[in-house]
C-alpha positions as CSV (number, residue, x, y, z in Angstrom):
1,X,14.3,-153.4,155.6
2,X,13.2,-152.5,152.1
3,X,16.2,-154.6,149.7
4,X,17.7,-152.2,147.1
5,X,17.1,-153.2,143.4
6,X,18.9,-151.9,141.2
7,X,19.1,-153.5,137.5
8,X,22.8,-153.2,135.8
9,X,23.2,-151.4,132.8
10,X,23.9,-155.0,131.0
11,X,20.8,-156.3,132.0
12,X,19.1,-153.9,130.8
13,X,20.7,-154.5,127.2
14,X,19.6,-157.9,126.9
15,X,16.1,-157.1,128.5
16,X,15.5,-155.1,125.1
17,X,17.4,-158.1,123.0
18,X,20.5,-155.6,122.6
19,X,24.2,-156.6,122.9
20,X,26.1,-155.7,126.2
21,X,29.2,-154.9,124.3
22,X,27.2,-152.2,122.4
23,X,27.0,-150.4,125.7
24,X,29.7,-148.5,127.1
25,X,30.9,-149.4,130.6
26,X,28.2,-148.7,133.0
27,X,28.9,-145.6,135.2
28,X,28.1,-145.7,138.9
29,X,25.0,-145.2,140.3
30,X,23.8,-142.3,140.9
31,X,22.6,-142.5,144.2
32,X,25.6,-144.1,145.2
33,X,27.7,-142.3,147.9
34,X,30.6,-140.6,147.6
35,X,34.3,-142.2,148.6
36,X,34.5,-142.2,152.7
37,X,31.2,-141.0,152.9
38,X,29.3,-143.0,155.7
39,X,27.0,-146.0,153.9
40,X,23.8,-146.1,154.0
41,X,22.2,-148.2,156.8
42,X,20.4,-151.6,154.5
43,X,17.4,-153.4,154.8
44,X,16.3,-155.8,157.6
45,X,13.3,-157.6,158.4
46,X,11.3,-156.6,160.8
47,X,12.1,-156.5,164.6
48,X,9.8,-158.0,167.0
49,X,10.7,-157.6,170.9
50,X,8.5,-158.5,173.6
51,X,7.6,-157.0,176.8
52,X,8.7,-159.8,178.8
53,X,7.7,-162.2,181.2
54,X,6.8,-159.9,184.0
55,X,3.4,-158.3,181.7
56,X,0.4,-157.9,184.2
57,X,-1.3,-155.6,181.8
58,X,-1.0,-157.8,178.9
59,X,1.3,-155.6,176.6
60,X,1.3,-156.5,172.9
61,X,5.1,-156.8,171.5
62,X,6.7,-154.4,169.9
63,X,7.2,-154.2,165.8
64,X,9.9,-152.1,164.5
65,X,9.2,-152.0,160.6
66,X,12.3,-151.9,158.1
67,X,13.3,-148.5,156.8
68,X,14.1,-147.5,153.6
69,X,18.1,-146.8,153.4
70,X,17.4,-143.8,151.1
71,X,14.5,-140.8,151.8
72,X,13.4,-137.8,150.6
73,X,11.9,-136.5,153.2
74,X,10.3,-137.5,157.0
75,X,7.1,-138.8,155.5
76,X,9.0,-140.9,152.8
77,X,10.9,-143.0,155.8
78,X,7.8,-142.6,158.3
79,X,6.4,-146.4,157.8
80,X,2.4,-147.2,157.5
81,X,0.8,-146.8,160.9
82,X,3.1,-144.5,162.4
83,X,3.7,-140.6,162.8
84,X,6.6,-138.2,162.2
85,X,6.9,-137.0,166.0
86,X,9.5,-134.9,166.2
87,X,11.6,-133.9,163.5
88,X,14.8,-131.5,163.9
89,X,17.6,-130.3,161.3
90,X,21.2,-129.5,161.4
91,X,24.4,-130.7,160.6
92,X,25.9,-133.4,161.9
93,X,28.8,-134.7,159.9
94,X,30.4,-131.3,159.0
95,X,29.5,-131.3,155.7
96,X,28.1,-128.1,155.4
97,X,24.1,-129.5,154.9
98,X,21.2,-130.0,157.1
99,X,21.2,-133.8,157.9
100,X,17.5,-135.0,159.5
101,X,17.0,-136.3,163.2
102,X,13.6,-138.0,163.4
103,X,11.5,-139.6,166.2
104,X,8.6,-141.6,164.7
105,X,5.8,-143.1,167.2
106,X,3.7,-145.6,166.2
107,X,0.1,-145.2,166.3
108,X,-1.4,-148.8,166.6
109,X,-4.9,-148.4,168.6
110,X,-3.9,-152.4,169.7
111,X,-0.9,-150.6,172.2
112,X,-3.5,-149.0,173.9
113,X,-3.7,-151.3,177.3
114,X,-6.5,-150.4,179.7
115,X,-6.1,-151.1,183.4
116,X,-7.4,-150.5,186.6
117,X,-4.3,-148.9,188.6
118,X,-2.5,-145.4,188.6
119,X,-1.9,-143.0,186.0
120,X,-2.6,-143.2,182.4
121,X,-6.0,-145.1,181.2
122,X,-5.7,-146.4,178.3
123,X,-1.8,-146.3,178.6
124,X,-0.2,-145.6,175.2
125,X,2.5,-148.3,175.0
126,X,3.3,-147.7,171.3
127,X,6.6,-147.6,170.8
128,X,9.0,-144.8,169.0
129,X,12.2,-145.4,166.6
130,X,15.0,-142.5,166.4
131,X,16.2,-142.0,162.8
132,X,18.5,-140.0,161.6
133,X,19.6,-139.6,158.0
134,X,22.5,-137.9,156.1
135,X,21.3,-135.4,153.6
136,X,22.9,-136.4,150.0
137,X,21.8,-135.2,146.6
138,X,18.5,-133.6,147.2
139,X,17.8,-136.6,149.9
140,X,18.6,-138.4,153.0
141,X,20.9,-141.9,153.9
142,X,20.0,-143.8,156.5
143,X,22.8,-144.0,159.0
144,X,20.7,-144.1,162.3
145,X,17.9,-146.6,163.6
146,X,17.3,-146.9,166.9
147,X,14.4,-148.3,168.9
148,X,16.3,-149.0,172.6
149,X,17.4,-145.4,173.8
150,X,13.6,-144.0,174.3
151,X,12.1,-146.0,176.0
152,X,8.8,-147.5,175.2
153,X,6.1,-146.9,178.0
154,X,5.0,-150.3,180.0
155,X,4.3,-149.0,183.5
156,X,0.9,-146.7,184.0
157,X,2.5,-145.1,186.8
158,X,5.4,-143.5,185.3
159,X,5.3,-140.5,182.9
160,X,6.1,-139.9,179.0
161,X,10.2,-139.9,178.9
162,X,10.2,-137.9,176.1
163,X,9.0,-134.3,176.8
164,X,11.1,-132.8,174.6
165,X,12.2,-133.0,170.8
166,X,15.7,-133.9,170.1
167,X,18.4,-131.2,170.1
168,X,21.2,-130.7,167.4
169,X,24.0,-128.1,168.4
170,X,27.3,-127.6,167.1
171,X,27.7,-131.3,165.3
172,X,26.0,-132.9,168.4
173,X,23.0,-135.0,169.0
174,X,21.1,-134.4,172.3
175,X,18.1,-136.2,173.6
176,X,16.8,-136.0,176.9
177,X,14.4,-138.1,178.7
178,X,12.7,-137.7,182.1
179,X,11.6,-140.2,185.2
180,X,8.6,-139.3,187.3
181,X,6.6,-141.9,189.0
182,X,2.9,-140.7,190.2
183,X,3.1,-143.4,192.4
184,X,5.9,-146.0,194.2
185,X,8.7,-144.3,194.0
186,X,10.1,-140.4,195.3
187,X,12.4,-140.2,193.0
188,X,12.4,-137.4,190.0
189,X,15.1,-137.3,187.5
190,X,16.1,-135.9,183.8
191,X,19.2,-137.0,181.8
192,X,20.7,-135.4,178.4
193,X,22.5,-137.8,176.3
194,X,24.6,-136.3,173.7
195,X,26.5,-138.4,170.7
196,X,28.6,-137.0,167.9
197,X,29.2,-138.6,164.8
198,X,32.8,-139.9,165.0
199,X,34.3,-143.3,163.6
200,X,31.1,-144.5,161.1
201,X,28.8,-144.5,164.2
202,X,27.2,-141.7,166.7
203,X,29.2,-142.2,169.8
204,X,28.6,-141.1,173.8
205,X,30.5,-137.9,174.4
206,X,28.3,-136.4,177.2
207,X,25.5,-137.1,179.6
208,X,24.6,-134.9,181.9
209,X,22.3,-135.9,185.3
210,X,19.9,-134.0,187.9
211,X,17.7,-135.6,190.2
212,X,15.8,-134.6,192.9
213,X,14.1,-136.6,195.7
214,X,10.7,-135.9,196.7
215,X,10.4,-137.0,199.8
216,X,13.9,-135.0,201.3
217,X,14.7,-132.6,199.3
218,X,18.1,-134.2,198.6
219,X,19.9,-133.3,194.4
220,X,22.1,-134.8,192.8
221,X,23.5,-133.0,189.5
222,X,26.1,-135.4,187.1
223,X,27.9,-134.1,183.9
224,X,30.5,-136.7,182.5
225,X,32.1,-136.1,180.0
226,X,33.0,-139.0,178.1
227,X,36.0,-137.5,175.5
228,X,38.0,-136.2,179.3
229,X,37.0,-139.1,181.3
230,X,36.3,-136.6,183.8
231,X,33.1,-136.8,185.9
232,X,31.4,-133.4,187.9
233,X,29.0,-134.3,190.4
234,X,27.2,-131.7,193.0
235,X,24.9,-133.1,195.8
236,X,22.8,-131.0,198.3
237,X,19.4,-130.0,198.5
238,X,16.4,-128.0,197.4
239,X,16.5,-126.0,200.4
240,X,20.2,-124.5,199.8
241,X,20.1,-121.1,197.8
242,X,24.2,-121.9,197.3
243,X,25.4,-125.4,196.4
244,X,28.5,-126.8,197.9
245,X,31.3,-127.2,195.1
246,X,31.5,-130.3,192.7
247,X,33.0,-133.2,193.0
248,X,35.4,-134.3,190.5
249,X,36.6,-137.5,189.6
250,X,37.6,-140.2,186.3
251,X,35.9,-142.5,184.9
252,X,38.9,-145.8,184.0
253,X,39.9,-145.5,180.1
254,X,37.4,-147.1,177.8
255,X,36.1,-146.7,173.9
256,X,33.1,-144.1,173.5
257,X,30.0,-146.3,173.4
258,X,27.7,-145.8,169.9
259,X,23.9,-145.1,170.1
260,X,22.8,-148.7,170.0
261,X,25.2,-149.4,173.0
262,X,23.7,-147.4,175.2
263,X,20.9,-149.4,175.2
264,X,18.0,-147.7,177.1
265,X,18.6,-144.1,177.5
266,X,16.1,-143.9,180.4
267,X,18.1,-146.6,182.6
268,X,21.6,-145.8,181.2
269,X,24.3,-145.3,184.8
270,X,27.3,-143.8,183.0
271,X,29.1,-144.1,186.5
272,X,29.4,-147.2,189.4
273,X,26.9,-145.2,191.4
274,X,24.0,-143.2,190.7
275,X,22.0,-142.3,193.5
């Protein structure tokens, strides 16, 4: 990421062949954020991550371009090459102000793969980055990065997981993704993943789970809730106008994962068994 340079009042002096001690003592930085206020997220170099050894189609590797750890707006942190997908507003760190959630895609003609199987020719492999920044003074911190939980696209046969623009509701971050594959599997699912800001990170509270089965007919519908432990699920099937009561059990005590925990949103089993 972008490094932050910022020259000291003192150097600044002697730059225009002045005394330090002429200077009173410098005051701190403007920008700088307040006492227990959440830093801003700094600079790394880029991120390259491969498709992997099992690559038929010949997929280029992904690039995730630093960020700048302070914005004005979406198209000030949207790097070269990319677009501002989805952008939603609302406050999420109870501080009264509109913080940003961004999904930027990347729009590098190279990650579009032609094949010769099912579904989507070229297939758009670019991948997407979730961002979210604190709003501060007019702008935005960086607090969020993320280039796991949405999946990039590698597989012709299986749909866009992200049909729908984030969510921000009552201090909580929601992003769904879907799973439909136009060929080898019956399989059809959504999941809602929602975080809160808690503890200098956005942390799992909720995820919530309905899949149907093509082929039978057969639901399943999940909601865990991650701040109880406690875990609702309801199986039965397309064909029943009144589903049978839900099952509840615990998941065993353990820390709320963050964000980058999670790992792939897409693939992400909250519980032993999801089937």
């Amino acid at each position: 990421m972008k490094q932050i340079l910022a020259a000291t009042a003192c150097l600044a002096l002697i730059a225009c062949g002045q005394s330090a001690r002429q200077d009173p003592e410098p005051a701190s930085a403007p920008d700088a954020p307040p006492a227990g206020a959440p830093q801003p997220l700094q600079s790394t170099a880029p991120v390259v991550v491969p498709v992997g050894d099992d690559n038929p189609l010949g997929i280029p590797a992904a690039v995730y371009p630093p960020l700048p750890s302070r914005f004005t707006d979406a198209a000030a942190v949207t790097p070269a090459g990319w677009r501002t997908e989805h952008a939603v507003e609302g406050d999420l760190n109870a501080d009264g102000r509109a913080d940003l959630v961004l999904v930027l895609h990347q729009q590098d003609p190279a990650n579009l793969v032609r094949h010769d199987g099912f579904g989507q020719d070229p297939l758009d492999t670019n991948p997407r980055m979730l961002v979210v920044g604190f709003a501060r003074d007019g702008g935005y911190d960086l607090v969020a990065r993320n280039h796991t939980f949405i999946p990039r696209r590698v597989e012709p046969n299986l749909t866009d997981p992200l049909e729908q623009p984030p969510e921000i509701r009552n201090g909580v971050l929601s992003v769904r993704l879907d799973f439909f594959a136009s060929a080898g599997g019956w399989t059809m699912f959504n999941a809602t993943t929602r975080f809160r800001w808690q503890d200098g990170a956005f942390r799992l509270i909720g995820h919530d789970y309905s899949e149907v089965a093509r082929n039978t007919g057969e639901t399943v519908d999940r909601s865990v809730n991650f701040s109880t432990r406690r875990v609702s699920t309801v199986r039965s099937s397309i064909d029943v106008d009144t589903p049978p009561p839900a099952v509840w059990t615990r998941l065993p005590p353990g820390p709320l994962l963050t964000l980058d925990q999670v790992g792939n949103g897409l693939a992400f089993s909250p519980v032993p068994e999801q089937d």
